[in-house]
Chimera marker file (.cmm) of the C-alpha trace (Angstrom):
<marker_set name="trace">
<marker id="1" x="366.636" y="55.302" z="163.223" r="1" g="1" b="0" radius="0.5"/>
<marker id="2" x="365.439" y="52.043" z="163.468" r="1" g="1" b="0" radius="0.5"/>
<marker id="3" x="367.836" y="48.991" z="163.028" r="1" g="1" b="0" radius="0.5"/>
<marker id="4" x="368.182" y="47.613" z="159.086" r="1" g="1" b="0" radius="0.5"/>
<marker id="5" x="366.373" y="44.957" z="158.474" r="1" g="1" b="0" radius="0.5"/>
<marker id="6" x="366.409" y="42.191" z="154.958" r="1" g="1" b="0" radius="0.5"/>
<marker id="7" x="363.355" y="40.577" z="155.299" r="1" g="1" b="0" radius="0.5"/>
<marker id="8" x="360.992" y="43.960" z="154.302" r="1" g="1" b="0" radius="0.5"/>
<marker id="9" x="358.948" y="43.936" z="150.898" r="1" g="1" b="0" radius="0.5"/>
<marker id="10" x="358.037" y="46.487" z="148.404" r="1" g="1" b="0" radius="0.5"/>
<marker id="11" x="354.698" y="48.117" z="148.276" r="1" g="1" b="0" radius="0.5"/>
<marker id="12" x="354.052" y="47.890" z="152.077" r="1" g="1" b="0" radius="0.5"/>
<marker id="13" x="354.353" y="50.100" z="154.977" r="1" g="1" b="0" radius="0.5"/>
<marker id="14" x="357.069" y="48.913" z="156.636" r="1" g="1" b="0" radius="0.5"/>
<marker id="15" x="359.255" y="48.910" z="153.081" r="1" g="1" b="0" radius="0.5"/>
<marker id="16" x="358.427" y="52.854" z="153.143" r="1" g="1" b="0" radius="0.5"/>
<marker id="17" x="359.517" y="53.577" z="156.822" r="1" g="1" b="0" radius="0.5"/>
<marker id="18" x="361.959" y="51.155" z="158.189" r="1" g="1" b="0" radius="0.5"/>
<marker id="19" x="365.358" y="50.808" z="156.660" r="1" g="1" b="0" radius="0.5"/>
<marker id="20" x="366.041" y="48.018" z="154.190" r="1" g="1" b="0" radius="0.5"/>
<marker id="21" x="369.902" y="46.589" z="153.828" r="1" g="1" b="0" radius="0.5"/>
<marker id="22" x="370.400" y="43.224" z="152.592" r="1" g="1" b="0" radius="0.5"/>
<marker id="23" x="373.463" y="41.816" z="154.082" r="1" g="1" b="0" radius="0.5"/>
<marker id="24" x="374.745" y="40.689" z="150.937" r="1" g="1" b="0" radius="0.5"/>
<marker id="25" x="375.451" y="44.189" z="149.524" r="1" g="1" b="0" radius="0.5"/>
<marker id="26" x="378.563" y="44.275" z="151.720" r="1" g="1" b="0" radius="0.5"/>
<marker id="27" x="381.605" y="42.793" z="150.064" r="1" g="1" b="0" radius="0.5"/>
<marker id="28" x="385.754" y="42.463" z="151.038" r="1" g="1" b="0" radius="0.5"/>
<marker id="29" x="386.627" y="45.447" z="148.461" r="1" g="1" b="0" radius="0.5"/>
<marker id="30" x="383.344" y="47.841" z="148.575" r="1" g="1" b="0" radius="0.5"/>
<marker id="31" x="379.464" y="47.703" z="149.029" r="1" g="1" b="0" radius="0.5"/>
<marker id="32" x="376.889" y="47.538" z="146.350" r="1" g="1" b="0" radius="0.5"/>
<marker id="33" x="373.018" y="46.626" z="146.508" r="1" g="1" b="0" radius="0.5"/>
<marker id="34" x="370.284" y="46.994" z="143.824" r="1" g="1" b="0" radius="0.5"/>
<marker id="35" x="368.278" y="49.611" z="145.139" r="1" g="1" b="0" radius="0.5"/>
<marker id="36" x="364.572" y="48.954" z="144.919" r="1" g="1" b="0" radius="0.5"/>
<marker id="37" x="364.983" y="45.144" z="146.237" r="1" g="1" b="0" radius="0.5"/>
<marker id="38" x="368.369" y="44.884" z="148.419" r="1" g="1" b="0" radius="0.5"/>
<marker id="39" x="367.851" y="48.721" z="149.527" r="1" g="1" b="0" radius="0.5"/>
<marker id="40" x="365.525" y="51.262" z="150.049" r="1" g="1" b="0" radius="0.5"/>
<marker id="41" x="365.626" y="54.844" z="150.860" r="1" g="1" b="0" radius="0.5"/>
<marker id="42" x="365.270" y="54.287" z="154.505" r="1" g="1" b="0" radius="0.5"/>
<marker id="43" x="368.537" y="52.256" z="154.012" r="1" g="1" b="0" radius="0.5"/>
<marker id="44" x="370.465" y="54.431" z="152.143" r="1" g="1" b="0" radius="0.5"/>
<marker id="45" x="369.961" y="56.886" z="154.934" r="1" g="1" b="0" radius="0.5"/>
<marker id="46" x="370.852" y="54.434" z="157.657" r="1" g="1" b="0" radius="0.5"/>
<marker id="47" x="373.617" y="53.440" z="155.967" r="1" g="1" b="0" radius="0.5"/>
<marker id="48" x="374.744" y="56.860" z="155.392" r="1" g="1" b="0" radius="0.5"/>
<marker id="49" x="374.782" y="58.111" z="159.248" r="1" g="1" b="0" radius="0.5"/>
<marker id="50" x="376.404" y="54.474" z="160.227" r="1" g="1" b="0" radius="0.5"/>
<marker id="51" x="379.099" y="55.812" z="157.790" r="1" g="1" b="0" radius="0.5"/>
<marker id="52" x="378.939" y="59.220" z="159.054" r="1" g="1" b="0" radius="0.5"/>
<marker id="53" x="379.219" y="57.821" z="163.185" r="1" g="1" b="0" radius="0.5"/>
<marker id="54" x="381.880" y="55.725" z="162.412" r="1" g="1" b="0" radius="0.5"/>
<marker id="55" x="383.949" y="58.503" z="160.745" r="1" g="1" b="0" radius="0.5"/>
<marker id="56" x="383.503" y="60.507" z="163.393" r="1" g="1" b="0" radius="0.5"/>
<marker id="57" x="384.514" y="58.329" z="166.083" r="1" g="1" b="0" radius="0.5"/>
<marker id="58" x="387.433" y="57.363" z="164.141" r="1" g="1" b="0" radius="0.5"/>
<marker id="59" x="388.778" y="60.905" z="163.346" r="1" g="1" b="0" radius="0.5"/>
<marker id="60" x="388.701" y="60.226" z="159.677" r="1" g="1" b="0" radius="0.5"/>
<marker id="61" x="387.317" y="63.314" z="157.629" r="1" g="1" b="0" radius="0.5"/>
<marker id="62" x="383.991" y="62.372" z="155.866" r="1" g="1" b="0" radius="0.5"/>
<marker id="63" x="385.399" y="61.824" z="152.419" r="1" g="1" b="0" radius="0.5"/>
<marker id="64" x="383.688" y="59.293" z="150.115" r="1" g="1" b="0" radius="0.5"/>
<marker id="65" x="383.735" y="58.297" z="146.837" r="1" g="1" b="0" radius="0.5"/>
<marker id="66" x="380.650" y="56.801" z="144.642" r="1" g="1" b="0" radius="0.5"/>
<marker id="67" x="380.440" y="55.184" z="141.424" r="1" g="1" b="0" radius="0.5"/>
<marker id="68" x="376.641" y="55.525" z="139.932" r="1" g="1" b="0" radius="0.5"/>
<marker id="69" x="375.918" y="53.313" z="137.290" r="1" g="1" b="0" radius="0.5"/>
<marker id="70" x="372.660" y="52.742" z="135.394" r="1" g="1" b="0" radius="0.5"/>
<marker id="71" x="370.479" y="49.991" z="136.768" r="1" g="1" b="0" radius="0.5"/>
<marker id="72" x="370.430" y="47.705" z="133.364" r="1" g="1" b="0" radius="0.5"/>
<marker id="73" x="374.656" y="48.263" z="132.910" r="1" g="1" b="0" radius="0.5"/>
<marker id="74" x="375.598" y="47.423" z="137.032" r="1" g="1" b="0" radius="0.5"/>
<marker id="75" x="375.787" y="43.769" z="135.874" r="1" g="1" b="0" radius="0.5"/>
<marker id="76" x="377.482" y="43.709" z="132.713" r="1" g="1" b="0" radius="0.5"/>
<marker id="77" x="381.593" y="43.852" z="132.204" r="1" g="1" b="0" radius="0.5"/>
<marker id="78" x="382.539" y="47.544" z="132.184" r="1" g="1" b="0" radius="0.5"/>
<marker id="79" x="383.268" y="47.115" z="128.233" r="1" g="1" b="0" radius="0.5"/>
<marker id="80" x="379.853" y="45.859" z="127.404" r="1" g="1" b="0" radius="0.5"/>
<marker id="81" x="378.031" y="48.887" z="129.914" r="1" g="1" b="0" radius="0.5"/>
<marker id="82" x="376.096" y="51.160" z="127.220" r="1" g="1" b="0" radius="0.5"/>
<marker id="83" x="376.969" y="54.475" z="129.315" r="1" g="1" b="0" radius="0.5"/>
<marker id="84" x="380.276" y="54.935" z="131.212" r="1" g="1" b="0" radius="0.5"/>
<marker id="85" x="379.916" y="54.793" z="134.676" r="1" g="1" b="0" radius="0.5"/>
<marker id="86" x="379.757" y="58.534" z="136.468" r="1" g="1" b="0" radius="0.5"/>
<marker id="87" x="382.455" y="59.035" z="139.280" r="1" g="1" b="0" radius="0.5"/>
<marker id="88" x="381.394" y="61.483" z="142.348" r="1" g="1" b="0" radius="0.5"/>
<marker id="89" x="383.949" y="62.062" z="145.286" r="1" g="1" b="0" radius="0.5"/>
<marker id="90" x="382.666" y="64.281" z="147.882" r="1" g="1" b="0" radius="0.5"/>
<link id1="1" id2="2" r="1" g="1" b="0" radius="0.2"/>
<link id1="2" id2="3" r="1" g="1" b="0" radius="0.2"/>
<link id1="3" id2="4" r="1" g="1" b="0" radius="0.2"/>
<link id1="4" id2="5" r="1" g="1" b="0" radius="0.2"/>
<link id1="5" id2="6" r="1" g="1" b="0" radius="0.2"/>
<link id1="6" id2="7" r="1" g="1" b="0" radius="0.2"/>
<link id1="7" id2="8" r="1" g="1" b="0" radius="0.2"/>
<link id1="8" id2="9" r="1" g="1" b="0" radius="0.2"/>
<link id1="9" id2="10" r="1" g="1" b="0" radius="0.2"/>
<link id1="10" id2="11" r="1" g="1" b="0" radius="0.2"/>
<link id1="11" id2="12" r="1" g="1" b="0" radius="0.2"/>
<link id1="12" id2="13" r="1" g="1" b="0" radius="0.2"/>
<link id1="13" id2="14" r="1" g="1" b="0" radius="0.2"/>
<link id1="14" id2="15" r="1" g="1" b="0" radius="0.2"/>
<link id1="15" id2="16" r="1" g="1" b="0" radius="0.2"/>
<link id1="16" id2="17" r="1" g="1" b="0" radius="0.2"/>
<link id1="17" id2="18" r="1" g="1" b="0" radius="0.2"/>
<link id1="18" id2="19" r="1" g="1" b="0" radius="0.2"/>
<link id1="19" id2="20" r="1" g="1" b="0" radius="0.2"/>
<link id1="20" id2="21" r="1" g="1" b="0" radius="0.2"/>
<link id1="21" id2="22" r="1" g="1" b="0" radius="0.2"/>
<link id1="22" id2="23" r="1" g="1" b="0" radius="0.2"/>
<link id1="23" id2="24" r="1" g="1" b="0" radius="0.2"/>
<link id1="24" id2="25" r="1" g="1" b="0" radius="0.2"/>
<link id1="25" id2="26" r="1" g="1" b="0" radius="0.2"/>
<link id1="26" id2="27" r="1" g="1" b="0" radius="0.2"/>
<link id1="27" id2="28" r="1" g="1" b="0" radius="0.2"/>
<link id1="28" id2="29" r="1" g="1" b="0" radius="0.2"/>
<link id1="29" id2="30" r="1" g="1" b="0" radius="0.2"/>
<link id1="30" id2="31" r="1" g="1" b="0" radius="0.2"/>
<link id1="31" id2="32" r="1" g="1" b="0" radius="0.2"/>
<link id1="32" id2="33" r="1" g="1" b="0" radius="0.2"/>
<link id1="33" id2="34" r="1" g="1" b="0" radius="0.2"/>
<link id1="34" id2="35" r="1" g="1" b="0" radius="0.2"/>
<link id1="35" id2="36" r="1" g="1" b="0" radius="0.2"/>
<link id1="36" id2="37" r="1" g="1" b="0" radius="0.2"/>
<link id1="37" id2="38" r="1" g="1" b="0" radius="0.2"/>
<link id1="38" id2="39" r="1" g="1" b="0" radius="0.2"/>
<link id1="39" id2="40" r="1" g="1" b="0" radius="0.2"/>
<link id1="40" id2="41" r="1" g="1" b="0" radius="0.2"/>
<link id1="41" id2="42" r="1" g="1" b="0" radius="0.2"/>
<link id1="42" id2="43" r="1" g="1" b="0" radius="0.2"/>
<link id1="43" id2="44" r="1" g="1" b="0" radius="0.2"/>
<link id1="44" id2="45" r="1" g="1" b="0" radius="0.2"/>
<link id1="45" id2="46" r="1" g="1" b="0" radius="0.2"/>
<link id1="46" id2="47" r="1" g="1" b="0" radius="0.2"/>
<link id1="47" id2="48" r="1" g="1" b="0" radius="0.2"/>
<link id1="48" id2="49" r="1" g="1" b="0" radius="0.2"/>
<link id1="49" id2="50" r="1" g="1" b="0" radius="0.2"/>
<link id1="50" id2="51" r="1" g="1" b="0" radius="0.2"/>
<link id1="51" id2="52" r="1" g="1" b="0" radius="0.2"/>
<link id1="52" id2="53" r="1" g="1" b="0" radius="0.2"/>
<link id1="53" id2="54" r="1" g="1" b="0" radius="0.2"/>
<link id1="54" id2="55" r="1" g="1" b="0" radius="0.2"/>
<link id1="55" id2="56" r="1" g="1" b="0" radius="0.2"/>
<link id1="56" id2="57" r="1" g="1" b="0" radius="0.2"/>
<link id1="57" id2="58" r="1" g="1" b="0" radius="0.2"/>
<link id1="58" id2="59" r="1" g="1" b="0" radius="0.2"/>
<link id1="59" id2="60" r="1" g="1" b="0" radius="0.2"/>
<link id1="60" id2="61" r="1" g="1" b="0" radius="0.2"/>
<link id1="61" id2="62" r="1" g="1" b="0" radius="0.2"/>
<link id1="62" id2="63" r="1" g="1" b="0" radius="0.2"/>
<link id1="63" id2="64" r="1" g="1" b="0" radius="0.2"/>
<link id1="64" id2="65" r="1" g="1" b="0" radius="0.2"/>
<link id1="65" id2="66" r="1" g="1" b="0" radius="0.2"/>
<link id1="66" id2="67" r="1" g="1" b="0" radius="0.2"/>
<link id1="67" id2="68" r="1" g="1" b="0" radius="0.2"/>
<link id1="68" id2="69" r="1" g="1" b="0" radius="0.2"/>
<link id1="69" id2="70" r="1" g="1" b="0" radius="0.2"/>
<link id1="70" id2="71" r="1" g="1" b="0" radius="0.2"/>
<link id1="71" id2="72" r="1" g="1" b="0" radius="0.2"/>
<link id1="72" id2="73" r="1" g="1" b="0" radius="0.2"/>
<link id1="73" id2="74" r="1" g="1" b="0" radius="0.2"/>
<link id1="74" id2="75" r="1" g="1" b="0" radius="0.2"/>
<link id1="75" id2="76" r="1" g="1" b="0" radius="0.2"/>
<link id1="76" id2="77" r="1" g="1" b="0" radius="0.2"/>
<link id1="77" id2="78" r="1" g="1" b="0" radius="0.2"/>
<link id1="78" id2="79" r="1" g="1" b="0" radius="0.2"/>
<link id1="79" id2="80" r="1" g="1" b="0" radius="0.2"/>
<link id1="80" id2="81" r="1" g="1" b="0" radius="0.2"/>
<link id1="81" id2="82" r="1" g="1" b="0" radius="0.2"/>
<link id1="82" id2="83" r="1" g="1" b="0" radius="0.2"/>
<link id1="83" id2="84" r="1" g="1" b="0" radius="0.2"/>
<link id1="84" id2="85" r="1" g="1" b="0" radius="0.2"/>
<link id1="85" id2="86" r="1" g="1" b="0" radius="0.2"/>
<link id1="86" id2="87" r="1" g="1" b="0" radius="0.2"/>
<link id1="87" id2="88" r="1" g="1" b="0" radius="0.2"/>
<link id1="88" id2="89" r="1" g="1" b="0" radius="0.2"/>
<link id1="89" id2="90" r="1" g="1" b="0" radius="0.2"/>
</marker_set>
């Protein structure tokens, strides 16, 4: 897997086979990007075996939980979302 990179844009070649994670998606509390322009597949995928590796190495079990939200509601104060947000832990 090749290293993330920010600087990638949609509708080329590079934007569908190299990994795209913006650095801004990481935060103090938890992670979050817009997927389409902060993240792409590739990214989610290179994100998700960073995650895995690290796990491992640690000797934590592989546990995490996601929040999916709609794309229009991520933005808006939870009270104001149209549809409740869907809660996944695996």
């Amino acid at each position: 897997m090749p290293k993330p990179r920010a600087d990638l844009k949609p509708n080329t070649l590079d934007y569908e086979n190299l990994p795209l994670v913006t650095p801004n998606g990481f935060r103090e509390y938890d992670a979050r990007w817009l997927f389409g322009t902060e993240l792409n597949l590739p990214g989610v995928q290179a994100l998700g075996l960073g995650l895995g590796t690290l796990f491992h190495e640690l000797g934590i079990a592989p546990r995490v939980s996601a929040t999916f939200l709609r794309h229009a509601d991520a933005r808006r104060p939870p009270g104001q979302r149209e549809h409740a947000p869907r809660s996944r832990a695996s």
